[in-house]
N, C-alpha and C positions, 0 to 999 in steps of 0.2 A: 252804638258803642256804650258799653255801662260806664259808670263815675269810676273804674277803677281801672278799668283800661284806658280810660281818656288821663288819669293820674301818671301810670303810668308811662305813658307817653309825652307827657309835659317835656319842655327844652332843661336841660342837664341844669342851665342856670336856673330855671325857677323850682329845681327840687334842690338846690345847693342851698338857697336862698331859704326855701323852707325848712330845711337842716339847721340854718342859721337862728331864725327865727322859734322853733321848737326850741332849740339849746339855749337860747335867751332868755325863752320866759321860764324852762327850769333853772338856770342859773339867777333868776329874778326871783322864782318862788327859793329857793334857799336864801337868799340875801330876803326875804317877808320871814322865814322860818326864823333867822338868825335876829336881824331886829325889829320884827314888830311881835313875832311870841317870846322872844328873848332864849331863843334854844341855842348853845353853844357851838361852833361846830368843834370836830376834833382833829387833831392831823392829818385824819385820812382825809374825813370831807373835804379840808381844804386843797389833797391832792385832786382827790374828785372833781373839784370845780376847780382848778387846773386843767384838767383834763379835758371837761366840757367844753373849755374855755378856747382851747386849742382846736375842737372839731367845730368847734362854733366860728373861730376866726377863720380855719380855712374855707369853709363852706361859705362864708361871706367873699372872703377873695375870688374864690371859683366863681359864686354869682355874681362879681364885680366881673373880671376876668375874662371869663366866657370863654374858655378855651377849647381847642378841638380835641377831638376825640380821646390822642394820647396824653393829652393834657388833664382833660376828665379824670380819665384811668390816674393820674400820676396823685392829683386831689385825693381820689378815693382811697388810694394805698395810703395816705397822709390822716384822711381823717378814720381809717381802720385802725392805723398804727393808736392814735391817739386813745381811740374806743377803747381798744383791748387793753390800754395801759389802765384806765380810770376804772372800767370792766374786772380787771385784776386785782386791782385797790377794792372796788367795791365786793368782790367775792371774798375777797380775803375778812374783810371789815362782817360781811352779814355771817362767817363762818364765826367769828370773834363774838358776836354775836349769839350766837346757837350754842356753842361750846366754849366761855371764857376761859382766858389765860388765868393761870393763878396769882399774877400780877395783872388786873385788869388793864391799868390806863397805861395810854400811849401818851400822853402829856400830862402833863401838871395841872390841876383847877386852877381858875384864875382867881380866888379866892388866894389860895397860897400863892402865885406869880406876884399879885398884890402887895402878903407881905413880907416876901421875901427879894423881889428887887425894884428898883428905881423905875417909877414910869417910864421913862426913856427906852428900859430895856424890856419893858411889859410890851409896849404897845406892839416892837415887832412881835412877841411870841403871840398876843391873840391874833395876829391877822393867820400866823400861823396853825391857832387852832387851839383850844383848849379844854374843850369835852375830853371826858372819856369815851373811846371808840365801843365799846363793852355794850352801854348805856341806851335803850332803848327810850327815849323822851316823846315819840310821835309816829302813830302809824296810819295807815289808810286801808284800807279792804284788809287787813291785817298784817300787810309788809311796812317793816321798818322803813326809815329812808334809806340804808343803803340797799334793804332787797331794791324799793325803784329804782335806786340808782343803779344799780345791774341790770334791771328790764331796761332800762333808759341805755344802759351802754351796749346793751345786746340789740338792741333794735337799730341803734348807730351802729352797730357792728352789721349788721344784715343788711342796712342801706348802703354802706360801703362796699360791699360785695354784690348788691343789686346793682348801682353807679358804676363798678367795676367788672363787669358782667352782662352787662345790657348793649345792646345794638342801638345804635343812632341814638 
């Protein structure tokens, strides 16, 4: 049996669990992006890792959980659901991207949030987000973070329909 059929065939809970686990260390390397190169994120990303955040908690409950079969199925529709939301933020975000709005930013710099209000009321908008979404700051093989983050959502999208689609 090759290494991809014995993957495939692994118990529901140790691919939930790796679901988990993959979403974790992407939701880790954006929290290394954010403070340790000091890249802003912008609205969207924060909906983004929202997003991940959610197919990452189910798929930890699933592989806590362990449930049967319909239960499987009921996870996979949950972390589908989740995919396609953060998946639709990120396509939207890498079209933003390719073709800017003629108002770029989706938020304020924090530079201005600074000095125009009160710490108190700064701190909730960064955790909200404060790049501009426009703003290409970091890429890899030549995709922005949000094209990964649309392969990242599309490939949660695929597993969820794999999960949800698979026998035993």
């Amino acid at each position: 049996m090759t290494l991809l059929l014995k993957i495939l065939h692994l118990p529901a809970r140790v691919l939930y669990l790796a679901l988990f686990l993959v979403a974790a260390g992407l939701l880790s390397f954006g929290l290394y992006l954010q403070h340790g190169l000091g890249l802003e994120p912008c609205p969207m990303c924060i909906m983004q890792r929202y997003a991940f955040a959610t197919a990452a908690l189910i798929g930890l409950i699933a592989a806590i959980h362990g449930p049967g079969r319909s239960g499987e199925r009921v996870y996979a529709v949950l972390i589908g659901a989740a995919a396609l939301t953060g998946g639709t933020i990120a396509a939207r975000q890498s079209w933003m991207q390719i073709d800017p709005p003629l108002i770029p930013e989706c938020g304020p710099g924090l530079e201005f949030m600074l000095e125009s209000f009160p710490l108190a009321q700064v701190l909730p908008m960064i955790f909200r987000g404060a790049g501009d979404c426009t703003v290409i700051e970091w890429t890899f093989l030549g995709l922005s973070i949000a094209n990964w983050s649309l392969v990242s959502f599309t490939a949660t999208v695929l597993f969820a329909g794999w999960m949800l689609l698979r026998r035993g």
